[in-house]
C-alpha positions as CSV (number, residue, x, y, z in Angstrom):
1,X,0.0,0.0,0.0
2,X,1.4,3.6,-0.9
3,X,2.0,5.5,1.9
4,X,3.1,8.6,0.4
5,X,2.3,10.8,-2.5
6,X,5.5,10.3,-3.6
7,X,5.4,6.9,-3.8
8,X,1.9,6.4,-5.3
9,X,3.4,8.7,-8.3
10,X,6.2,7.3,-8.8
11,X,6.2,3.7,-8.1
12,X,2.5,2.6,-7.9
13,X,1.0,4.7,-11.2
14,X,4.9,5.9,-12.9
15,X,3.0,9.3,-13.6
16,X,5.8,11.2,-11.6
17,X,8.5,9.2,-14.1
18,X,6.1,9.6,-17.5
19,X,4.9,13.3,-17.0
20,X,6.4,15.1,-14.1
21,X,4.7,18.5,-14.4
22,X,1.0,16.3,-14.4
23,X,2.5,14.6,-11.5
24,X,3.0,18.1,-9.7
25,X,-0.4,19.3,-10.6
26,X,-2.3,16.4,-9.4
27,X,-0.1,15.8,-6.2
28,X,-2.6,18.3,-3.9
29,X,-5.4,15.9,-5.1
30,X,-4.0,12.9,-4.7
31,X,-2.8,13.7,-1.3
32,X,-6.4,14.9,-0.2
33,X,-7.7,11.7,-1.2
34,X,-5.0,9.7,0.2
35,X,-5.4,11.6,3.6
36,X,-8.7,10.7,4.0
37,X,-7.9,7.2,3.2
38,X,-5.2,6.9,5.5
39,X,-7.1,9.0,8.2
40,X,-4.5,11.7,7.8
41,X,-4.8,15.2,8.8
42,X,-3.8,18.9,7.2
43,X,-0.6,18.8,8.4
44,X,0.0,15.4,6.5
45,X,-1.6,16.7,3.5
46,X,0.7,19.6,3.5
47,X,4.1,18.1,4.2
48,X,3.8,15.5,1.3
49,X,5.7,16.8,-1.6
């Protein structure tokens, strides 16, 4: 399971390796919705590159 934004990018989708500026504009999103998955707060949301 991805734990990071990072990671789901890169490693569990590639989009970080294949398209890196789509990667940066979908990371706020993906991080929301991995939050609330992962029963993260704000302050997780925010520190996640």
């Amino acid at each position: 399971m991805a734990r990071t934004v990072e990671d789901f990018l890169s490693r569990r989708t590639r989009l970080l390796i294949l398209d890196a500026r789509a990667s940066i504009e979908v990371a706020p999103v993906v991080a929301k919705m991995m939050a609330k998955e992962l029963n993260q707060n704000r302050k997780w949301v925010k520190v996640q590159p």
